[in-house]
C-alpha positions as CSV (number, residue, x, y, z in Angstrom):
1,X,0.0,0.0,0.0
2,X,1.1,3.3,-0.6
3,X,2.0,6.0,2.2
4,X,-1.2,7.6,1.1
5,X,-3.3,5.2,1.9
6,X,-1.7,4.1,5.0
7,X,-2.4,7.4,6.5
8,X,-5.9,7.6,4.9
9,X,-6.2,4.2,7.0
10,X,-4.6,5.9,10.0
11,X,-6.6,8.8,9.8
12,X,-10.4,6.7,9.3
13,X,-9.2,4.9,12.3
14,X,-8.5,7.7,14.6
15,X,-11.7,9.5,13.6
16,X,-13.7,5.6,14.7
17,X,-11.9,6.2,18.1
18,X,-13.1,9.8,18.7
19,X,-16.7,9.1,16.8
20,X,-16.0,6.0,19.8
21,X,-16.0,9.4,22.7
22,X,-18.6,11.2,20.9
23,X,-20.8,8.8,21.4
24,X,-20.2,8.9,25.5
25,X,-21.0,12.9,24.6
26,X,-24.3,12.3,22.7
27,X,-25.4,9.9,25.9
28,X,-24.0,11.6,29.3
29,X,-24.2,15.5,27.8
30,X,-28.0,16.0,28.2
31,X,-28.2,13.9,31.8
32,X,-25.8,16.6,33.5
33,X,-23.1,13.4,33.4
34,X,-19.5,13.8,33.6
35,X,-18.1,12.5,30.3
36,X,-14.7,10.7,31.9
37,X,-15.9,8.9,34.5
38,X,-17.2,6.5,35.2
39,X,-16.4,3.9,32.8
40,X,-18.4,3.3,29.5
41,X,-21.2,0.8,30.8
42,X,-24.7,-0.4,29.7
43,X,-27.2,2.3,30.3
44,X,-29.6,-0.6,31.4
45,X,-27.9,-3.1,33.1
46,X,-25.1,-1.3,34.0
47,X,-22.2,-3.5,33.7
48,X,-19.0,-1.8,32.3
49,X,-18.3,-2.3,28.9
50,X,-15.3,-4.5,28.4
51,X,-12.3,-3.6,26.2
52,X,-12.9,-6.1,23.4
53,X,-16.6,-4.8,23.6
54,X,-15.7,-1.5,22.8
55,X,-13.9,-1.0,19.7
56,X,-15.8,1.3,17.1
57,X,-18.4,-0.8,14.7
58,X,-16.3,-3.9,14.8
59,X,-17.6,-4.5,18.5
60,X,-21.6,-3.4,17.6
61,X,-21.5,-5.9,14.7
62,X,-19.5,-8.8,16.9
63,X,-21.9,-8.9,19.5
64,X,-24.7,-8.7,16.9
65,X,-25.9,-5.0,17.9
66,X,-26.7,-6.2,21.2
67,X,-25.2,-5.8,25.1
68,X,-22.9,-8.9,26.2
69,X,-24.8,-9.2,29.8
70,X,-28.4,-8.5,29.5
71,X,-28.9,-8.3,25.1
72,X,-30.5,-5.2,25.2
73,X,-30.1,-4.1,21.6
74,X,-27.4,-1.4,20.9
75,X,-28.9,1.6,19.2
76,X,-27.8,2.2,15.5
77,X,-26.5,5.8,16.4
78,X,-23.0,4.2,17.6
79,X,-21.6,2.9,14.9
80,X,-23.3,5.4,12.6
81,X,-21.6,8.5,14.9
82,X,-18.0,6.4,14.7
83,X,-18.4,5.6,10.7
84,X,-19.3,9.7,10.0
85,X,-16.2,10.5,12.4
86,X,-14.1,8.2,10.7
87,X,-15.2,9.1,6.9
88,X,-14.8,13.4,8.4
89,X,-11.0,12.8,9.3
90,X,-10.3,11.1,6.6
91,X,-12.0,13.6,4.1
92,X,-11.0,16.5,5.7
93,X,-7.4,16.2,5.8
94,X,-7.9,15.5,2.1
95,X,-10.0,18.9,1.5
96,X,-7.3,20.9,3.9
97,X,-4.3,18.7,3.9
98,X,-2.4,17.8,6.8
99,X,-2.1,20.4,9.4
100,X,-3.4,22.5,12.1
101,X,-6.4,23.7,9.7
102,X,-7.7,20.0,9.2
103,X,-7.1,19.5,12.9
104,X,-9.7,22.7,13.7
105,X,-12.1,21.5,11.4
106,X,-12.2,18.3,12.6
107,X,-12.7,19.0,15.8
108,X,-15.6,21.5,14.7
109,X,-17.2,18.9,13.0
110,X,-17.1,16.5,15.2
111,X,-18.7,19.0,17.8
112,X,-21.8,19.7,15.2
113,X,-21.9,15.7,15.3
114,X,-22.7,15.5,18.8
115,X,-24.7,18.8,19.0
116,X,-26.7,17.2,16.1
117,X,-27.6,13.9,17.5
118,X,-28.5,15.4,21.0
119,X,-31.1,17.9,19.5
120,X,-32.4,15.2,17.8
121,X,-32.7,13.2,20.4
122,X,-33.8,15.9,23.1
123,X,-34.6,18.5,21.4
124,X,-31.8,20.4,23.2
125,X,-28.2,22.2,22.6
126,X,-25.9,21.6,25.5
127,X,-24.2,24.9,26.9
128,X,-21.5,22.7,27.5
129,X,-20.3,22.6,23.9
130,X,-21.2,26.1,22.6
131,X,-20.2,28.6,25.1
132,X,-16.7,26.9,25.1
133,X,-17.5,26.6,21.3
134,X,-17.7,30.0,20.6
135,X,-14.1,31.2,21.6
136,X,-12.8,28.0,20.8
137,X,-14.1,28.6,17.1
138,X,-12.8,32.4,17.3
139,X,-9.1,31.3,18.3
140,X,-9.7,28.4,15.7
141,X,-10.3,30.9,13.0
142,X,-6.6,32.2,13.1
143,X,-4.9,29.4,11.9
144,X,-7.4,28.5,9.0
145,X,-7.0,29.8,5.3
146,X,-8.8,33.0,4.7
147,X,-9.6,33.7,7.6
148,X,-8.9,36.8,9.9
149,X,-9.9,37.8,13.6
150,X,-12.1,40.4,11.9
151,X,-14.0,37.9,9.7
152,X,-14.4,35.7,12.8
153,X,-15.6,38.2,15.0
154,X,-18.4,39.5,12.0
155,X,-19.4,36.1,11.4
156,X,-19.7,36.0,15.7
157,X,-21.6,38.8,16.2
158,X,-24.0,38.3,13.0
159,X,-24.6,34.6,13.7
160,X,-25.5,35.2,17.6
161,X,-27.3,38.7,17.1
162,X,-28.9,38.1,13.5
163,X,-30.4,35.1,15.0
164,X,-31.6,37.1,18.4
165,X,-33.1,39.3,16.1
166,X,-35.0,36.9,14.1
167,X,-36.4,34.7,17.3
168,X,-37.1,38.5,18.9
169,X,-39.5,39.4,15.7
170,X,-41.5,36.2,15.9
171,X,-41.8,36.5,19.3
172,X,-43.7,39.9,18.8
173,X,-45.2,38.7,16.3
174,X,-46.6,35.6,17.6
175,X,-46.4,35.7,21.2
176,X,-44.2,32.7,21.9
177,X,-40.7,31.7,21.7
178,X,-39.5,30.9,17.7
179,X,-36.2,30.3,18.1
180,X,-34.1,28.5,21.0
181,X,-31.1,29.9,22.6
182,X,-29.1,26.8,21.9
183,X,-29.7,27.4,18.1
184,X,-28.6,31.3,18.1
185,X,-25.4,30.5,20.6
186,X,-25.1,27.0,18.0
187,X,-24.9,30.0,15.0
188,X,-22.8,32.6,16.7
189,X,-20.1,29.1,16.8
190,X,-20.1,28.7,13.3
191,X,-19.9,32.0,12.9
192,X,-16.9,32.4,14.8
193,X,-14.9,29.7,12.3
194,X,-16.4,30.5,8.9
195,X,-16.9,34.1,9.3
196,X,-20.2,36.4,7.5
197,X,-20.1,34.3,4.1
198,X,-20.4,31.0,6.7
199,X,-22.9,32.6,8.9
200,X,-25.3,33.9,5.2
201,X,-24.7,30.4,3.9
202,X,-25.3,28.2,6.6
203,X,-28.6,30.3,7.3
204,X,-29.3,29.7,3.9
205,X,-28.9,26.2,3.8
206,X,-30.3,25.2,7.1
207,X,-33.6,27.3,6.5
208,X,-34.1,25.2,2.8
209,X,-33.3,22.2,3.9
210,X,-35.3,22.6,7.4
211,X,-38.2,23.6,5.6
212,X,-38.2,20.8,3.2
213,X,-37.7,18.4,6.0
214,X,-40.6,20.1,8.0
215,X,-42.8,19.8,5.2
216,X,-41.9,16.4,4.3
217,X,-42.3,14.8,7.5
218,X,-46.3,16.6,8.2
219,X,-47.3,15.2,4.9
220,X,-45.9,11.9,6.1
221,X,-47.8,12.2,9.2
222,X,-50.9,13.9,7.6
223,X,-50.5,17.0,10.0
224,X,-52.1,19.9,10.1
225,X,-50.8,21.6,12.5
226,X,-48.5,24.1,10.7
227,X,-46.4,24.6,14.0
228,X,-45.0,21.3,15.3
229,X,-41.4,21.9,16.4
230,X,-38.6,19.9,14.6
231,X,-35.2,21.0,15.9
232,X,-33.2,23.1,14.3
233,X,-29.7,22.3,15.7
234,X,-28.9,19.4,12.8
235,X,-29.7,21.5,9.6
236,X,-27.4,24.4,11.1
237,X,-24.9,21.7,11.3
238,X,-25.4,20.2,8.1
239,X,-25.4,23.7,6.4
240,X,-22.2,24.2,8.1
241,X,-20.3,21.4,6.5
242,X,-21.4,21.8,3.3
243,X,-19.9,25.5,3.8
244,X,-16.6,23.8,4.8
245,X,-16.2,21.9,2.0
246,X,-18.2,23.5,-0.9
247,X,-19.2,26.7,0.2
248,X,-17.1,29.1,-1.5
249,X,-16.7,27.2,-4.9
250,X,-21.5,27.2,-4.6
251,X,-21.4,30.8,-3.5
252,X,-19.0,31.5,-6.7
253,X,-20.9,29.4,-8.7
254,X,-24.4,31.1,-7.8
255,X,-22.8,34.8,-8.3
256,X,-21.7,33.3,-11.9
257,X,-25.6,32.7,-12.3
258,X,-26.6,35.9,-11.4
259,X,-24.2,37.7,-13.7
């Protein structure tokens, strides 16, 4: 095999380990749990969780997607969080090459990851990432490619406050709360790394894609009722990493359109 390869290899199997620690994130985040200890261990019988039982997908598809001790079935999220972490490093370092900027990114992503599954699951955005996110981000932002503290701050301060703005109108304007504080601190995050063009884009994309989503899911459940909350957390993570990867060559190609 060539050295290529060998570190694409390396790399798919250092993103399984820390899709491996996500997963602890996604389950212990939104109980108020400490993520270190104790031990990884059944949620329903409790025993821990022994090496050989552990290792990303391998494990999941060895014990035939269910616990050792009691065969409680494992959900589908854990291998599914390791494979995305694993297929992330691996593409990342080939979008951004080897180096701090691939190592930021990566950690960003894998941040949305977690975020994303949690506010699917709960319907919340743990503090404990974004609030640490947000200066994280901003520090991150100086050792990525066109990026400058200026552009971080912008896309900071437009991705927190546009957002505020927006949940503040529909709250005068409907009387109730439109927009969480998880999704306009979640925003001011990605802000912070990918500046105003990140912030415009991923606002963009999330709102399309959201909507579609929204209005595909009543007219599977034959809903009527216009206002059932779908969270909002995953599409401003998915609009995100497109933005990463293919924002600036869809924002050139759009302005090409329009000229």
């Amino acid at each position: 095999m060539t050295p290529e390869t060998l570190f694409n290899i390396a790399a798919f199997a250092y993103g399984l380990c820390i899709g491996s620690f996500l997963n602890v994130c996604i389950h212990r985040l939104p109980a108020a749990m400490s993520i270190v200890r104790p031990r990884s261990r059944c949620p329903v019988c409790g025993q821990s969780i022994r090496w050989y039982d552990n290792i990303p997908v391998l494990s999941w598809l060895w014990l035939r997607r269910k616990c050792r001790d009691c065969a409680t079935p494992i959900p589908w999220r854990y291998p599914l969080v390791e494979l995305l972490s694993g297929v992330f490093a691996v593409i990342t370092i080939a979008r951004f090459g080897p180096g701090p900027a691939s190592l930021v990114y990566f950690c960003f992503i894998a941040a949305l990851l977690v975020i994303t599954f949690i506010d699917l699951d709960h319907q919340i955005i743990p503090n404990a990432i974004t609030l640490p996110g947000i200066p994280l981000c901003f520090l991150g932002a100086l050792v990525v490619p066109a990026m400058t503290w200026q552009d971080a701050l912008m896309g900071l301060a437009v991705g927190g406050g546009g957002l505020y703005l927006v949940g503040w109108a529909y709250y005068l304007l409907k009387g109730k709360e439109g927009m969480g504080g998880g999704d306009i601190k979640l925003l001011a995050m990605i802000g912070a790394l990918t500046g105003l063009r990140g912030v415009v884009f991923t606002l963009f994309v999330a709102s399309a894609t959201g909507t579609v989503a929204g209005l595909v899911q009543m007219a599977a459940a034959r809903l009527v009722d216009m206002e059932r909350r779908i969270p909002f957390g995953p599409f401003l993570a998915f609009g995100a990493v497109i933005y990463l990867f293919y924002g600036r060559e869809l924002i050139l190609w759009y302005l090409r359109l329009l000229s």
